[in-house]
N, C-alpha and C positions, 0 to 999 in steps of 0.2 A: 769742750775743754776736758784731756784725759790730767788727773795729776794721781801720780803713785804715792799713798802714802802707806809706810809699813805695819807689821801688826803690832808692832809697839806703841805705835804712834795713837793706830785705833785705838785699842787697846787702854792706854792711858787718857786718850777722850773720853772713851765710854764710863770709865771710871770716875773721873773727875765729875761726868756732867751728871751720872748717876747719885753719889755722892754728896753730893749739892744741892741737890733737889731735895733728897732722904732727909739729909739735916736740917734743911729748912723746913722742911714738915713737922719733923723730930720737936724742932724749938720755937713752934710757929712763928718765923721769918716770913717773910713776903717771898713770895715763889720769885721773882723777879732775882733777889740776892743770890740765893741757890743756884738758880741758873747762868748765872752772869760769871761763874768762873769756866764754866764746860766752853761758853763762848769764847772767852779770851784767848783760851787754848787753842780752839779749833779757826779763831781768827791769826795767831799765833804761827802756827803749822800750816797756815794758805800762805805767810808773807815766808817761811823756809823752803818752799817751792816756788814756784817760776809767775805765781801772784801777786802780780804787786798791791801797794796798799790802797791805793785809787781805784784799783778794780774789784776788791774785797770788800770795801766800802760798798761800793755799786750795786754789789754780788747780795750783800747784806741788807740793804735799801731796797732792793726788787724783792726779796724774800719777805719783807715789813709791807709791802705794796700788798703782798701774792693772799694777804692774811688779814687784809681791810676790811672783807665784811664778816670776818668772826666778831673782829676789833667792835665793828660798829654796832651786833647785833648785841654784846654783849652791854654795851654803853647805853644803848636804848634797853633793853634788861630791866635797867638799874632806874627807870623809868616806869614801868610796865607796873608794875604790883602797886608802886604810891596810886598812880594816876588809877587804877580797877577797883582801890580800896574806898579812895576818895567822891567817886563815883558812885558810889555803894554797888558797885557792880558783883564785888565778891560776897559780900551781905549776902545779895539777893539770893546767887547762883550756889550760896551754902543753905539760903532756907529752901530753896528746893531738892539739893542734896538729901536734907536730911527728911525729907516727906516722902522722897524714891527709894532710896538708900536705906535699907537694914541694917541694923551696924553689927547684927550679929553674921552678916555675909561682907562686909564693907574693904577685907584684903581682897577678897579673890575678884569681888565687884570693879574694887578699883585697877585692879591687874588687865582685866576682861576689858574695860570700856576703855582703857589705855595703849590697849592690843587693838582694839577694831578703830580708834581714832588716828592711831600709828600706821595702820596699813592703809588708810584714806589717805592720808597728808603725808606721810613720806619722811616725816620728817621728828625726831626726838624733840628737837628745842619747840617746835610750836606741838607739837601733841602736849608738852609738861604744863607751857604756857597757857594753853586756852583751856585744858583740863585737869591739868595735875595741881593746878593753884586754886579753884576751889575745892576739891576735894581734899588736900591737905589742910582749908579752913575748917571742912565739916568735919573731919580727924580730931581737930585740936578741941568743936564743942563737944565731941563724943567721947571725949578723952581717952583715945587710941594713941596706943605708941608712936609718934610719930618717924622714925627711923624704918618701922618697918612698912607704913604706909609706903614713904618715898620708895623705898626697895621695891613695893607692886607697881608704882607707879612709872618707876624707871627702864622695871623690867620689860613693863606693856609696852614703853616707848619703844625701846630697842628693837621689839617684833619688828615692827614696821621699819625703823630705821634699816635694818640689817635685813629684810623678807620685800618689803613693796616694793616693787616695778615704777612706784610713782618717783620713791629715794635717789637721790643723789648717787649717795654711797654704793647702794645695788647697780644703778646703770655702770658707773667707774669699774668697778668690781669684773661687771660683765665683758665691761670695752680691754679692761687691761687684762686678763686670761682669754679673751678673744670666743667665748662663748655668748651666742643669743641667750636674751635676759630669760626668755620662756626654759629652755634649756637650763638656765644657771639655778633656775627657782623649783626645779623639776628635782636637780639633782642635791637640790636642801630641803626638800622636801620630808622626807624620815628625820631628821635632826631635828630638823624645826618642829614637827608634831610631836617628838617624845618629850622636845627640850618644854613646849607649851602643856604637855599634860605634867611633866614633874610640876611647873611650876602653880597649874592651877589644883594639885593637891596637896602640895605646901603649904598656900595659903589658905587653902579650904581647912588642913589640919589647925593652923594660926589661928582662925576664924575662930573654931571650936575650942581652942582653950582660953581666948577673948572674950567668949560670945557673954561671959557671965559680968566681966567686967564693964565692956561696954555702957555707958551712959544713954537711956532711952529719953527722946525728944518728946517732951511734950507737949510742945508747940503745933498746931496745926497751919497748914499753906492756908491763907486767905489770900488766894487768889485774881479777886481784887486791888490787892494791896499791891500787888508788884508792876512797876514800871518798865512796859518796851522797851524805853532809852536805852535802860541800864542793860540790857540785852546787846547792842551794839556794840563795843567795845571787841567780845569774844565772837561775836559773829563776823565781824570786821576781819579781826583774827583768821577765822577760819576759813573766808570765804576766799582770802586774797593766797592765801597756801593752797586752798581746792584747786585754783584757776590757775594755781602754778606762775605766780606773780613773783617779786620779789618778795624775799623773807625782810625784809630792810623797809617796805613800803609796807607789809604788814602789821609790821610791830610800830612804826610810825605811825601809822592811818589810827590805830586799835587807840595810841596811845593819845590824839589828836584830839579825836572819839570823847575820850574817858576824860577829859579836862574840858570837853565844854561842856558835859553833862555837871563837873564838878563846880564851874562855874553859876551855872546856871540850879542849882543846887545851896548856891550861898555860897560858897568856898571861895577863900579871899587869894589873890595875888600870895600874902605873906605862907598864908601855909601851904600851899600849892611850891612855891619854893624852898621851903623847909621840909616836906616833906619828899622833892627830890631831890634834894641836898642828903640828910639824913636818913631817908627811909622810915618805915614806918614800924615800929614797936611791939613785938611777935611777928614779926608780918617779913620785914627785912626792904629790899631795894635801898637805894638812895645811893649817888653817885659819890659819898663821902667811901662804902664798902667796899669801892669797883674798881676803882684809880689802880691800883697794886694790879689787880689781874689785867687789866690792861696794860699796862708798861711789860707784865708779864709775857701777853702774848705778842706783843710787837717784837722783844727779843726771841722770841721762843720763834717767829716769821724769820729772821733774820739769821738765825742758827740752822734752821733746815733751807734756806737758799743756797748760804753755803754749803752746806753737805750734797746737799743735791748738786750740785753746779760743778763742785770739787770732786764729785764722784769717791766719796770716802769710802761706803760701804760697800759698794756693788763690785770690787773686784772679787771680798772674799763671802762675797754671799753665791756669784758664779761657781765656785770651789766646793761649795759646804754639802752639794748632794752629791757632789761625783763618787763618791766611794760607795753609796748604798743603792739598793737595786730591790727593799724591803715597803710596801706601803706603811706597814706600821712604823719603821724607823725613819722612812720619808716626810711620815705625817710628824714624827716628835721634832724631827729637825726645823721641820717648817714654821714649828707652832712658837718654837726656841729664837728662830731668826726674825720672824715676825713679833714676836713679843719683845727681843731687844731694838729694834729698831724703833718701837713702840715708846718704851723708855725714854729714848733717846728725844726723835722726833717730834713727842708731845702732840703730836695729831692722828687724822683719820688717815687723808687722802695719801702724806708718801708711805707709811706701811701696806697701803696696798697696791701700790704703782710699783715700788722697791723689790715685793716679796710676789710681786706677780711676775713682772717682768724678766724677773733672774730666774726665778721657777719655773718658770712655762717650759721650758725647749724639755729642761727632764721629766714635769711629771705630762706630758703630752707624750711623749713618747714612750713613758713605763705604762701609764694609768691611763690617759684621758686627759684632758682640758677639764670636762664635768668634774672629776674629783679633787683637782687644784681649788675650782672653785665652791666646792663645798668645804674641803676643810679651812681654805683663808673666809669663808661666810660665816663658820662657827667659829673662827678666834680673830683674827684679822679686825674683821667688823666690829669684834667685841672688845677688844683689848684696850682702844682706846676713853670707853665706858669705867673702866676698871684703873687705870695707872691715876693717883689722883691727881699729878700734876699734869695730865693732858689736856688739851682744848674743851673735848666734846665732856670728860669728868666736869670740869672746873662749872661748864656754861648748866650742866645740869645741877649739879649742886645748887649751883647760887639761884637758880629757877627754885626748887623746891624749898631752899633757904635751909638744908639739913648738909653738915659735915661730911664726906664721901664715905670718910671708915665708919660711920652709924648704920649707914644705913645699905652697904655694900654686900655686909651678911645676908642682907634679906632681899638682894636684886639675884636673884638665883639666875635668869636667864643669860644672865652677863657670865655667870662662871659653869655652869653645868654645860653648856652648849661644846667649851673644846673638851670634857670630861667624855660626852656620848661621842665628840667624832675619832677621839682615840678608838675607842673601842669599835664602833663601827670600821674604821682604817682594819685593826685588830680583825675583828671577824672576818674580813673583805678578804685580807691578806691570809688568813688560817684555810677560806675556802678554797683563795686560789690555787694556794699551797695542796691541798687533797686533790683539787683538780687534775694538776700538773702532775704529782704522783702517779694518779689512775690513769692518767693517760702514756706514759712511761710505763707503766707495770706489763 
């Protein structure tokens, strides 16, 4: 399906649905409100072209389809923390926290073992899940900031999201610039190690002006005291993401788990359903907090079906490199169309299918395939970390139970990463440029 629409037309979408979203943030609205005028419009502008309304409909419906197991993991989420608490699973997994854990190293700690749990499992929402939720309990007894833990913790996730060969996100990446993964990982290689050492002395600087404030545990591990069971829940977690299972039977099994320990515990039918109803008090979950972002992201599926399906973006994203012939002005353009499309689309997967596939024929034939896909590795992969109303924002927030703008200052790897690949573009682009000279002279 080709449908032409003008740059007016975009133009006043992007605006609208921009707009929308801002205010609702602005006034905290349910992101659902905000979003529901960018859709009308661009349901609007399908039925002024040769769309009929039965087919937009349709078009709409497969895009809510296309976005079911965000829907589902997020809704089992809002499950996940009552069912770990009540279990005493998270008890347990923070008195051990604090027996390993030094709270005068406890940023850079939590960044490190969120970074090497990230590049095992592949994956952001179960790295936060099976280890960024007790270590934000052992945060809260040490009375550490908690905005800046989530920000180590977010940041670790990301490594892996955005770096392991296990990832979703990396294979996509790989398949849509048409580079093998070993290749793709080769050429984020420099980025990813600079972007990892800012970040592990950032938080090592945090540490040291923390380290005094920090709350010392005097509690000792009796070792004895702690129950297997309550181990199962996260192990459950991690074992069904190692073997590459469904993320959906993971969080299912985990949570399945963690209610018959609860049971078996004393824990009665009434609070067992009160507390995933409600959630639980510091702590957060409960499917009374989730409702909104779920309505949210079913429109938010339904908005990018049609854009994708109406082909709205991709005539003038084909246009946007013909005139430059610069790596460095290559790289800002890229990082600019990829960022609005980001905006827009509220997800992972079409900013990198959108910004790959329009890309590819020019920076393959100026650059390389390799360097398309390192600079969409350093912002592409990231950007949808960073816009708070996107999927993969939204699923992490409500994991860590912290707001996105608290603790977004202090997810460094989320924003320093397209900072170093400018500059690298930059240097790449100053050498070639001497190159070329000396060779000409």
């Amino acid at each position: 399906m080709t449908v032409k629409f003008s740059f007016t037309q975009v133009l006043f979408l992007l605006l609208i649905t921009i707009i929308g979203v801002i205010l609702s943030v602005i006034y905290h609205q349910p992101l659902v409100i905000g979003f529901l005028p960018g859709y009308l419009v661009l349901f609007l502008l399908s039925l002024k072209s040769t769309v009929s309304i039965r087919e937009t409909i349709k078009i709409s419906f497969i895009g809510v389809h296309k976005t079911r197991i965000v829907i589902i993991i997020l809704f089992l989420v809002s499950f996940l923390l009552p069912s770990w608490y009540l279990s005493g699973t998270i008890g347990q997994m923070v008195k051990i926290a604090l027996n390993f854990i030094h709270p005068h190293h406890f940023f850079i700690l939590s960044f490190f073992i969120t970074m090497i749990f990230s590049m095992l499992l592949g994956t952001t929402v179960g790295t936060l899940s099976a280890i960024g939720v007790p270590l934000l309990g052992t945060a809260a007894v040490l009375h550490l900031p908690l905005p800046i833990v989530a920000g180590a913790l977010v940041s670790g996730a990301f490594v892996g999201d955005r770096t392991s060969p296990f990832s979703s996100a990396h294979q996509l990446l790989a398949h849509t610039v048409e580079v093998p993964v070993k290749r793709q990982g080769k050429a984020m290689f420099m980025t990813t190690i600079t972007a990892i050492l800012f970040c592990l002395c950032f938080y090592g600087v945090v540490d040291a002006q923390f380290a005094s404030k920090a709350s010392l545990s005097s509690d000792h591990l009796i070792w004895s005291e702690l129950s297997p069971a309550r181990f199962i829940p996260p192990i459950t977690l991690i074992v069904f993401v190692l073997f590459r299972m469904s993320i959906i039977y993971a969080f299912l099994s985990s949570i399945l788990s963690a209610v018959v320990i609860s049971f078996v515990n004393g824990t009665s039918w009434t609070t067992l359903a009160a507390a995933f109803w409600h959630g639980i008090d510091g702590l957060g979950g409960g499917f009374i907090h989730m409702y909104q972002l779920l309505l949210f992201l079913a429109l938010a599926g339904a908005y990018n079906g049609l854009l994708e399906k109406l082909n709205v973006i991709q005539p003038y994203l084909d246009k946007w490199l013909d005139s430059s012939h610069s790596l460095l002005v290559d790289t800002l353009k890229t990082l600019m169309a990829t960022l609005i499309i980001t905006l827009i689309a509220a997800n992972q997967t079409l900013p990198i299918i959108l910004t790959g596939r329009s890309f590819l024929p020019h920076w393959s034939h100026y650059y390389g395939k390799e360097e398309l896909a390192r600079v969409m590795g350093d912002s592409t992969m990231l950007f949808p970390g960073v816009v708070p109303w996107s999927v993969l924002a939204i699923m992490c927030s409500t994991i860590v139970g912290i707001p996105i703008f608290e603790y977004l200052p202090y997810a460094l790897f989320l924003w320093v990463l397209p900072i170093i690949t400018i500059l690298v573009s930059l240097g790449k682009g100053m050498r070639n440029s001497k190159k070329h000279r000396t060779a000409t002279a």
